[in-house]
C-alpha positions in Angstrom: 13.8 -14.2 1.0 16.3 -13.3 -1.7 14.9 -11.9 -4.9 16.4 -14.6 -8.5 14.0 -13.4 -11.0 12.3 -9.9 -12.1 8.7 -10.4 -12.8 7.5 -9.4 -16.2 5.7 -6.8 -15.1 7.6 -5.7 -12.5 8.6 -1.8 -12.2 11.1 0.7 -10.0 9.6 3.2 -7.8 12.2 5.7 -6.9 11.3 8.2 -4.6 12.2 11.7 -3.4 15.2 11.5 -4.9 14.9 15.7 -5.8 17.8 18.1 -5.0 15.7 19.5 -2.1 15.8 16.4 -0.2 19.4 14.3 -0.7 20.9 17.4 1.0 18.9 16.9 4.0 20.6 14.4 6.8 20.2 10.9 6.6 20.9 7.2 8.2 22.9 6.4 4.7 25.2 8.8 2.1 22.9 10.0 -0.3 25.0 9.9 -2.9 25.3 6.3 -2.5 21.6 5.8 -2.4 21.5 8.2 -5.4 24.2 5.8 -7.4 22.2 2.5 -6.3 18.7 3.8 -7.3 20.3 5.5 -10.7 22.4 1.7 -11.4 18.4 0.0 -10.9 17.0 3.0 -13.0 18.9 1.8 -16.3 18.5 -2.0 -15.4 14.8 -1.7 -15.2 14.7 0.6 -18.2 17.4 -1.9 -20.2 14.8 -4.2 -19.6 12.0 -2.4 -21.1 10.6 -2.4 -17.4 8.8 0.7 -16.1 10.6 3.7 -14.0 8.5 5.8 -11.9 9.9 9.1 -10.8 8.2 9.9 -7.9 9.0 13.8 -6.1 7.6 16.0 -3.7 6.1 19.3 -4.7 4.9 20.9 -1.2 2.2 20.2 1.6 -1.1 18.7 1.0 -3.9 21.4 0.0 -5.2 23.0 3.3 -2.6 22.2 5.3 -1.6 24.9 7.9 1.6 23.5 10.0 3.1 26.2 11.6 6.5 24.5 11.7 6.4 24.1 8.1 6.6 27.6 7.5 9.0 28.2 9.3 11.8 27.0 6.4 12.8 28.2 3.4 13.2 26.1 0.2 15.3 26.5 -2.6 13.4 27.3 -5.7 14.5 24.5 -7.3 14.0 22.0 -4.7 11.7 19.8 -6.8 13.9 18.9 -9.3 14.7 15.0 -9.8 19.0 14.9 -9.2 20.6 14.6 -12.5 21.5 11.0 -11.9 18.7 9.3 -12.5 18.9 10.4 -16.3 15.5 10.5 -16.5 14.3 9.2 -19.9 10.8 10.2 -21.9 10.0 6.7 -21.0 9.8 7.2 -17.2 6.4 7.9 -15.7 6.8 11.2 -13.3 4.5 11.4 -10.5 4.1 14.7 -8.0 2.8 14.2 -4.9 1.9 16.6 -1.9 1.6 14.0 0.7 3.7 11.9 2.8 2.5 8.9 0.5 2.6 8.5 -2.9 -0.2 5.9 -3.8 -3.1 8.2 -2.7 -4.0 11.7 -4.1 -1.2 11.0 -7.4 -1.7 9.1 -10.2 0.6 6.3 -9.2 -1.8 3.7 -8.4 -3.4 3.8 -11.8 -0.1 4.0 -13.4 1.0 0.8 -12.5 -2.6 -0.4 -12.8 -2.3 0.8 -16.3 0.6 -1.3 -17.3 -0.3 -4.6 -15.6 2.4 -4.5 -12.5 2.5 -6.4 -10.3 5.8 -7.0 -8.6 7.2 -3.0 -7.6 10.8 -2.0 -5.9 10.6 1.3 -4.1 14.0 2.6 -3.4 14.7 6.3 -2.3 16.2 8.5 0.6 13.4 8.8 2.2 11.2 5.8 2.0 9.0 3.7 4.3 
């Protein structure tokens, strides 16, 4: 069902999009996924509609994989790309999970402001 109308309380959810992870293969270019999510960035926040910066800062607490030890990261790995031109308006949320709704603050975020309607779009996402 095609989407005509932004709720009023409607906000963008863009995730993973940090310099440690667009390098990393993927079905589509990430720069184009980079340009799409930074064009909705600026509509939302033209709008006056909240942009939530979600990123990825390591493995949940206790976890032990031995695979994921086995790479090496880039120091600043965790840094949101430029592209977004993230704003003092957006709402930046860390998370050490696969998901971002439990164990961040994301869920009371949106809570917080009323939302109601959310668009998720990253490299990553599912």
């Amino acid at each position: 069902m095609p989407l005509t109308k932004l709720d009023t309380t409607a906000a963008l959810i863009v995730i993973d999009l940090q310099k440690g992870i667009v390098d990393l293969p993927a079905v589509h270019p990430a720069g184009e996924v980079v340009n799409r999510s930074a064009q909705l960035a600026r509509a939302f926040r033209d709008r006056g509609l909240p942009v939530v910066l979600v990123n990825v800062s390591g493995r949940a607490p206790g976890r032990t994989d031995a695979i994921a030890s086995k790479f090496s990261l880039p120091p600043n790995w965790t840094e949101l790309v430029p592209e977004l031109e993230r704003q003092p308006s957006d709402y930046i949320v860390t998370k050490q999970r696969v998901g971002a709704f439990i164990g961040t603050s994301l869920d009371e975020t949106l809570r917080q402001r009323g939302v109601i309607q959310v668009f998720l779009t990253g490299v990553a996402t599912n």
